[in-house]
C-alpha positions in Angstrom: -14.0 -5.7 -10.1 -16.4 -3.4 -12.0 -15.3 -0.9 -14.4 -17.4 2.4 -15.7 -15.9 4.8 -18.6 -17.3 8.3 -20.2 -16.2 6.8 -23.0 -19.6 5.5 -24.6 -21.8 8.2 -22.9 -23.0 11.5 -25.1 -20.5 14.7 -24.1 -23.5 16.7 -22.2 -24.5 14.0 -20.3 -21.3 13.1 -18.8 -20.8 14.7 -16.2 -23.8 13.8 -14.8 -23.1 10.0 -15.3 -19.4 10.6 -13.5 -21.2 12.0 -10.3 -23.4 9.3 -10.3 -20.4 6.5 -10.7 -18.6 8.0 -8.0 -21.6 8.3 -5.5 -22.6 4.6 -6.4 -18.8 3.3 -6.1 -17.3 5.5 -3.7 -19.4 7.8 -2.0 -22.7 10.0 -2.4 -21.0 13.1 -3.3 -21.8 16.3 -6.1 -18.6 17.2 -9.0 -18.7 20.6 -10.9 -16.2 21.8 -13.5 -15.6 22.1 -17.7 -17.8 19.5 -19.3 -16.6 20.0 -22.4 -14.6 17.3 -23.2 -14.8 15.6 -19.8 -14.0 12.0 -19.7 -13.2 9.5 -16.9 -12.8 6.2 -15.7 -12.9 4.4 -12.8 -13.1 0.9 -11.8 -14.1 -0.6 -8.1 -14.2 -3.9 -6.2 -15.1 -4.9 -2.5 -11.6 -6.3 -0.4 -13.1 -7.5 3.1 -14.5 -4.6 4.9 -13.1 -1.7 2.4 -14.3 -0.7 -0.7 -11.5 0.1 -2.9 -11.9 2.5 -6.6 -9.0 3.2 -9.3 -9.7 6.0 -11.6 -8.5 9.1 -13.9 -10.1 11.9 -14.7 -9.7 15.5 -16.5 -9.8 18.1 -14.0 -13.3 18.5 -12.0 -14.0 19.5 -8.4 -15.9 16.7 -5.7 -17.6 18.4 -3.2 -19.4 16.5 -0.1 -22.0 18.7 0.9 -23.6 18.8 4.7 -27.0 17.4 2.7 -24.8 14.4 1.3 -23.9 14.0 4.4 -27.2 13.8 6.0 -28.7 11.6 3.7 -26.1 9.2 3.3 -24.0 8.7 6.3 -20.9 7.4 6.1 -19.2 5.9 9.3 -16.2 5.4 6.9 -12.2 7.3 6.6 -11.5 8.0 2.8 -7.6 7.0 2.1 -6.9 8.8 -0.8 -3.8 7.9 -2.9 -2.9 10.6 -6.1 -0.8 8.8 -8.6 -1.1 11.2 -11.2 -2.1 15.5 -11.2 -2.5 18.2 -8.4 -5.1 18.1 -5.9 -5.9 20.5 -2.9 -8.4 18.9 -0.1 -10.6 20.9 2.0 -12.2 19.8 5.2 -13.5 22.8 8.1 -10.8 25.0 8.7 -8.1 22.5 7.7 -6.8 22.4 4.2 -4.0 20.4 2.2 -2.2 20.5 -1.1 -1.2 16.8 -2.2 2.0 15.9 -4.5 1.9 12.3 -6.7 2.2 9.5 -3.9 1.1 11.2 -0.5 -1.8 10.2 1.3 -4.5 11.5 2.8 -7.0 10.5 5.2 -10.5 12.2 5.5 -12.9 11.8 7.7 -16.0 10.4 5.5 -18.7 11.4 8.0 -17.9 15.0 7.6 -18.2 17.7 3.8 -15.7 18.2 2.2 -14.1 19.2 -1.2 -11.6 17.9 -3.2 -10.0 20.3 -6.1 -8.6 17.6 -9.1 -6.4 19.7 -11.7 -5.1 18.1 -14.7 -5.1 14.7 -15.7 -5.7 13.0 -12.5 -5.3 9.2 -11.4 -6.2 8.0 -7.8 -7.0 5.3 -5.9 -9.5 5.5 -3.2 -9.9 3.4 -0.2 -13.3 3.5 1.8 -12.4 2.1 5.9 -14.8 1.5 8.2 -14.3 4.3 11.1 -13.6 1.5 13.8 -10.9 0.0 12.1 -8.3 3.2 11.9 -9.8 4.8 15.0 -9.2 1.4 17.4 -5.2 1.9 16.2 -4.8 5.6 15.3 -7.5 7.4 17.6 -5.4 10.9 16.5 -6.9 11.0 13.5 -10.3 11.7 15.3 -11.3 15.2 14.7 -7.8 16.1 12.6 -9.4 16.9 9.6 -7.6 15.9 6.3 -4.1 14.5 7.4 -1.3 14.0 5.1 0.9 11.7 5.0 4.2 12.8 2.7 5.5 10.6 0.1 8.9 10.3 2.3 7.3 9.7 5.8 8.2 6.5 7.6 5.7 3.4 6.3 4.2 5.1 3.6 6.0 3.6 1.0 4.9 0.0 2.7 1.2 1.4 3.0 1.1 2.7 -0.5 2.1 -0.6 -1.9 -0.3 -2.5 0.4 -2.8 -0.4 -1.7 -1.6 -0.8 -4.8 -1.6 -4.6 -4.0 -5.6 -4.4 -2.4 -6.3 -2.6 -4.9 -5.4 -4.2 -8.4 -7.6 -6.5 -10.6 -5.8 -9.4 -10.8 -4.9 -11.7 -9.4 -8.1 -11.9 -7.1 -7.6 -12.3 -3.8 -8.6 -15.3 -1.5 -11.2 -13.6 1.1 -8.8 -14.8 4.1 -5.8 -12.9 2.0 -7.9 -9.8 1.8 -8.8 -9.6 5.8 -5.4 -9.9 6.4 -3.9 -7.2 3.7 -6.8 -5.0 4.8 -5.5 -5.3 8.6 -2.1 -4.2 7.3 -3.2 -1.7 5.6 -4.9 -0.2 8.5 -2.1 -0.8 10.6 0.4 0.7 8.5 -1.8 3.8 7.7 -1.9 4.1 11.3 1.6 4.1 11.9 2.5 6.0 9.1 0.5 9.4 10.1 1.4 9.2 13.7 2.2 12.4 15.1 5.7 12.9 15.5 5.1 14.7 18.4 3.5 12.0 20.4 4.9 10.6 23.9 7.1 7.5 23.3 5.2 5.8 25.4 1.9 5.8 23.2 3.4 5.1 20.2 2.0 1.7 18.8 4.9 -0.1 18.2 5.2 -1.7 14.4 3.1 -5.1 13.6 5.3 -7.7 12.2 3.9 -7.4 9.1 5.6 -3.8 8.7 8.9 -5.6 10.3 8.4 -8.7 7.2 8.0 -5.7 4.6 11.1 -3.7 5.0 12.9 -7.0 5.6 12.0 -8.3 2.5 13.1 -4.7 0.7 16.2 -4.7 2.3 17.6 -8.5 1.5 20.1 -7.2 -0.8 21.9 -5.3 1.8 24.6 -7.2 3.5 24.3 -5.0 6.4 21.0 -6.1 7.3 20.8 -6.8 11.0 18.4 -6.9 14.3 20.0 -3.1 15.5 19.4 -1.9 12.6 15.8 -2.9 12.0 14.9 -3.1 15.5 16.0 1.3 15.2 14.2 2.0 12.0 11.0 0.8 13.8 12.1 2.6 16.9 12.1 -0.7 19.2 14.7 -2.5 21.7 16.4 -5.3 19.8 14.6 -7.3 22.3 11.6 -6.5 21.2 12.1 -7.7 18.1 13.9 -11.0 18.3 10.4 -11.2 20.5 8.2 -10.4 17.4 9.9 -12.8 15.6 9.9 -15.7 18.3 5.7 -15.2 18.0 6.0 -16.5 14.8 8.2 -19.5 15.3 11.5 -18.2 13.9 14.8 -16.1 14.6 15.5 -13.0 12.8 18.9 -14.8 11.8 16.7 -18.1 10.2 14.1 -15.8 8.6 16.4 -13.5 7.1 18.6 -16.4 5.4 15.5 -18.6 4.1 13.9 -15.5 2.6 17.6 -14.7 1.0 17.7 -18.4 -0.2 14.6 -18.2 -1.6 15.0 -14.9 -3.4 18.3 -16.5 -4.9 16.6 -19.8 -6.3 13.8 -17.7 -7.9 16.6 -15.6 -9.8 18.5 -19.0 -10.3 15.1 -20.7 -11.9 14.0 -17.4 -14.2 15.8 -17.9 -18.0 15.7 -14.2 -18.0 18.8 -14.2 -15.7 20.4 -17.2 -17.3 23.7 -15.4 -18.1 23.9 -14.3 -14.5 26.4 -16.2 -12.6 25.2 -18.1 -9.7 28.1 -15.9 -7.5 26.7 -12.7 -8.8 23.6 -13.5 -8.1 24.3 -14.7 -4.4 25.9 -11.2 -3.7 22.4 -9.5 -5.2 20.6 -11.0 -2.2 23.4 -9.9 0.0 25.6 -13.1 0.9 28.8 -11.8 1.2 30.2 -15.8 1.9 30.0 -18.2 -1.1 30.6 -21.1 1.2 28.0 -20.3 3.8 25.3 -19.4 0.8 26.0 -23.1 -1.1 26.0 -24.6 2.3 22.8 -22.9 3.1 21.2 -23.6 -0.1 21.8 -27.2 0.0 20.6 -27.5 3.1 17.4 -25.4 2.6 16.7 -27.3 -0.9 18.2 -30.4 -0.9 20.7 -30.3 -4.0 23.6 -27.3 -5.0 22.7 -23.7 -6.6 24.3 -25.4 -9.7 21.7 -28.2 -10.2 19.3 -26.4 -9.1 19.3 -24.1 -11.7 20.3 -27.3 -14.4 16.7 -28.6 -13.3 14.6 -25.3 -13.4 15.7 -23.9 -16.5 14.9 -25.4 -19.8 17.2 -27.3 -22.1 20.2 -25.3 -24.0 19.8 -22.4 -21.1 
């Protein structure tokens, strides 16, 4: 990670050291607006094939100009993330106003501009073209696409970002292939045209099918219909996706539950929790089937479990 403030750099120059930042870190690209007072940071790292930037900013325009385009081609998408102020982006004829957690996708290899008003914090992600167009080829030629706050897998792609994204802790090059795939694949799903034929719809890679598991633990009601309809697949299909990687949904969803449990049972923060209350928190609604379950998962009782994780007198 490499960070780069305003902070230490004379008032008039600026400016001119923030376009130069963003066109080394992100991409080759022009910013106008009120120098006075201007300041900004920003801090970038490589993940596996995407180059990833975190920064605020006051508000300042970034224009990619036909000539920045020319000179420094970019076969890359820009995934744009705003965590913080309003922004309006401008590509051709398209245009689109952006609210704190929608995305957008531009196409890098065509100008652009992007209006930034206020205090503004965003993180950018720079994806090679062939990665987003081999699983979402509808976002050739659509101009900026937008991707609400609300819309189905955003909230799983945004937090793939924030994950990719953050300094520490660093991830294993292996790790960062495979949250960069996820990222793509969810990005793809998320701005699929709701219009689209059923039958070209990619259907959602288990990693999407993992992530809203693993959000929705605490709900008893948790079951293969009503996953299998969120991600608008047979249940077939996805007792299927879970037989690829060597389990039933059943299995996976009670080790991950058991799991969950003896992390709450082992944190002193949530000593005065009782082990009951905290069972029903991951969504066992059967004492005798979750102390059952947990002995057989870990070898000894919720009870001494928690006698041997937490320290003396807790």
């Amino acid at each position: 990670m490499v960070h780069w403030s305003t902070d230490d750099v004379a008032e008039q120059e600026r400016f001119a050291y923030w376009r130069e930042v963003v066109s080394e870190s992100v991409l080759n690209v022009a910013t106008e607006g009120d120098r006075r007072h201007f300041s900004a940071r920003l801090s970038a790292r490589r993940a596996a094939d995407m180059r990833l930037a975190t920064f605020s900013a006051g508000s300042h325009t970034i224009f990619r100009t036909p000539s920045h385009v020319a000179q420094h081609p970019e076969d890359t998408y820009i995934v744009s993330l705003p965590l913080g102020g309003q922004s309006r982006v401008l590509q051709g004829a398209h245009e689109v106003t952006l609210g704190s957690d929608d995305l957008v996708i531009l196409d890098g290899r065509l100008p652009f501009e992007s209006q930034l008003q206020g205090e503004v914090t965003r993180i950018i992600a720079i994806v090679p073209h062939l990665m987003l167009d081999a699983r979402a080829p509808w976002l050739l030629g659509a101009g900026p696409v937008r991707i609400a706050a609300q819309a189905r897998f955003a909230d799983l792609a945004r937090r793939h970002l924030f994950e990719i994204a953050r300094d520490t802790p660093p991830l294993e090059p292996a790790a960062a292939q495979l949250m960069t795939e996820n990222l793509v694949n969810l990005l793809a799903l998320a701005s699929l045209p709701e219009a689209m034929p059923p039958g070209r719809r990619p259907e959602a890679p288990i990693e999407a099918i993992l992530a809203h598991c693993r959000s929705n633990l605490p709900d008893p009601g948790l079951t293969p219909l009503g996953v299998a309809a969120h991600f608008g697949i047979s249940p077939r299909t996805l007792h299927l996706r879970f037989k690829d990687i060597g389990q039933s949904f059943g299995r996976w969803v009670l080790q991950a539950r058991l799991e969950a449990c003896a992390r709450s049972l082992a944190d002193p923060r949530q000593a005065h929790h009782g082990i009951s209350d905290i069972a029903y928190r991951w969504g066992f609604n059967d004492l005798s089937n979750f102390n059952h379950g947990f002995r057989s998962h870990f070898g000894v009782t919720p009870r001494e479990f928690r006698r041997g994780a937490l320290p003396v007198g807790e």
